[in-house]
Each structure stands twice: as structure tokens, then as C-alpha cells.
C-alpha positions as CSV (number, residue, x, y, z in Angstrom):
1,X,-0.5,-17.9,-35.5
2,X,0.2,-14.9,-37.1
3,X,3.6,-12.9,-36.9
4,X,1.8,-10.5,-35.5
5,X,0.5,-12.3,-32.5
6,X,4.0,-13.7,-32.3
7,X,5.7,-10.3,-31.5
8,X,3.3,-9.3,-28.7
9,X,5.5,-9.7,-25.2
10,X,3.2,-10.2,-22.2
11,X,3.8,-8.6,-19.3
12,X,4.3,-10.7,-16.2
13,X,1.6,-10.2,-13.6
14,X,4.1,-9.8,-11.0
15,X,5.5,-7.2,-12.6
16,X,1.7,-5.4,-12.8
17,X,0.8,-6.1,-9.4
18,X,4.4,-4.0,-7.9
19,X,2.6,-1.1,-9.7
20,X,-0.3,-1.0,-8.0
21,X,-0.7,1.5,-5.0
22,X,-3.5,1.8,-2.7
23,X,-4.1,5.7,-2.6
24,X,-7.3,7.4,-1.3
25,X,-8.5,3.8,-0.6
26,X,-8.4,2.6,-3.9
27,X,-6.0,0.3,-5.8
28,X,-4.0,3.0,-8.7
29,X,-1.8,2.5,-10.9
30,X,0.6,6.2,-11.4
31,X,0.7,7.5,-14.7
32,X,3.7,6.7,-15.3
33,X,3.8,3.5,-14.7
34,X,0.5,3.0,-17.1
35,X,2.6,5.0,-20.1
36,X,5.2,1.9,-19.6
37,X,2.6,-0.4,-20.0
38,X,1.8,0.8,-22.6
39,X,4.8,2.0,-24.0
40,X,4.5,5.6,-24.5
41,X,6.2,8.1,-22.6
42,X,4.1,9.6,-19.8
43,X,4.0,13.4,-21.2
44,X,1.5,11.9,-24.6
45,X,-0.4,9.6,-21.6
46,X,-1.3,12.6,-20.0
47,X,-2.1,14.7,-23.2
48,X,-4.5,12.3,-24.7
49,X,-5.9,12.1,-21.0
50,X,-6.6,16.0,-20.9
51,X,-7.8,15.8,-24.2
52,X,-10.4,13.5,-23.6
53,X,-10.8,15.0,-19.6
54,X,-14.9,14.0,-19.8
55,X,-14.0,10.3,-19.8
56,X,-12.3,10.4,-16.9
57,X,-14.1,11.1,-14.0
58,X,-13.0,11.2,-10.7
59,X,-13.8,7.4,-9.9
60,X,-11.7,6.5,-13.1
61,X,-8.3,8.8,-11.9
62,X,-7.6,11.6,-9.6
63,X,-4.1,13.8,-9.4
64,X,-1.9,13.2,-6.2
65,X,-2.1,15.6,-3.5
66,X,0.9,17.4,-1.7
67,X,0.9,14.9,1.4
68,X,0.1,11.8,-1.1
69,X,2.7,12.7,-3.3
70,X,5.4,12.9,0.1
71,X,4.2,9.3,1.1
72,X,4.1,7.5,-2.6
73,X,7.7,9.4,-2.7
74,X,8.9,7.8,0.7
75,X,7.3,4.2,-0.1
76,X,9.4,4.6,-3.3
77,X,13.1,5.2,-1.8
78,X,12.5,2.6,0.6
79,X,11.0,-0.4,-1.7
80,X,13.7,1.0,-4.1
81,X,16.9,2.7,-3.5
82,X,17.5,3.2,-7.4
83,X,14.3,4.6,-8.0
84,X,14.4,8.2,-10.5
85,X,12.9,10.8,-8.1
86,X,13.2,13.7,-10.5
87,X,9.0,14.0,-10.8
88,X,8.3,17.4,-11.4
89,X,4.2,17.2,-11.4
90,X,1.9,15.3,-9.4
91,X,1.4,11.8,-10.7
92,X,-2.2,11.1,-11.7
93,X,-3.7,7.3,-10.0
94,X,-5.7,5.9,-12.4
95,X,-8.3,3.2,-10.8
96,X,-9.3,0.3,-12.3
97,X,-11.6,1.4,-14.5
98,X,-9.5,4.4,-15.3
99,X,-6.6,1.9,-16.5
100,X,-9.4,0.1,-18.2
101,X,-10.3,3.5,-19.9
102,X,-6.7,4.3,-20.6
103,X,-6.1,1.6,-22.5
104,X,-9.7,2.0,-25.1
105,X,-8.2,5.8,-25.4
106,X,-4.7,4.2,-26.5
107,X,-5.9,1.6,-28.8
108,X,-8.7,4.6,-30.6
């Protein structure tokens, strides 16, 4: 094994699946919580995204609406009292195959 295969920290699945939010019928994941992932902050998530808008169709993410971003905000306090509430944009849901997407984009 090399050291760099060594270094690489998993991520538990548990973890992953309390990310996941079923929005518009679909199962997301919030920008945000992809950039983690991923480890990069969110703003440079969303940058490459624009950047590379064509790749991402509306089956692959879609940007919270008003209403949708009242109810993620009210799951949030209530599943977690110590959750940061300062968002000042609507999140973007990435689906499965936006995630997917994502993370080709990242590694490019």
C-alpha cells in the first residue's frame, strides 16, 4: 500500500446518509454539505458548478425555492439546535447523479 492510499480518511456512511434530504421528490444532497465532502469551501463548489452550468441539468441539481428553503431551514433547527443558520443564498440540491457529476468536475 502506498502512503498515499494510507492518508485517504473514509467517510462513514452514516455520516453521508444524515446529508441527504428528500426535496422535490428526490434524494439531494445541499451544496454545502457536498463542498465538505469534498473538502472545499462551498463558494469554489458553486463557481466550478456555474462554470461548467451545461453539465448540470436540472435532473443532476436544481436551486432551493423560497418555501423549500423555509422547510430545509425548520428541519435543520429541530434535528439540530447548533446548526449555523447564517445562509445567505439559496442552497443548490444536487441529485444523485449531480453528486456523481460533482465529484468528476472536482477530480478534472
Amino acid at each position: 500500500m502506498t502512503a498515499a492510499a494510507t492518508s485517504v480518511q473514509l467517510v462513514p456512511v452514516e455520516s453521508i446518509e444524515r446529508k441527504i434530504f428528500l426535496i422535490r421528490g428526490c434524494k439531494v444532497m445541499l451544496d454545502s454539505d457536498l463542498a465538505e465532502l469534498y473538502r472545499v469551501p462551498t463558494k469554489v463548489l458553486n463557481q466550478a458548478v456555474r462554470r461548467n452550468i451545461a453539465r448540470f441539468p436540472a435532473d443532476f441539481m436544481f436551486q432551493l425555492n423560497a418555501g423549500e428553503m423555509e422547510n430545509w431551514r425548520s428541519q435543520i433547527v429541530t434535528s439540530n439546535p447548533a446548526a449555523k443558520m447564517g445562509v445567505r443564498h439559496r442552497p443548490y440540491a444536487f441529485t444523485e447523479l449531480g453528486v456523481a457529476n460533482a465529484l468528476v468536475r472536482a477530480q478534472e
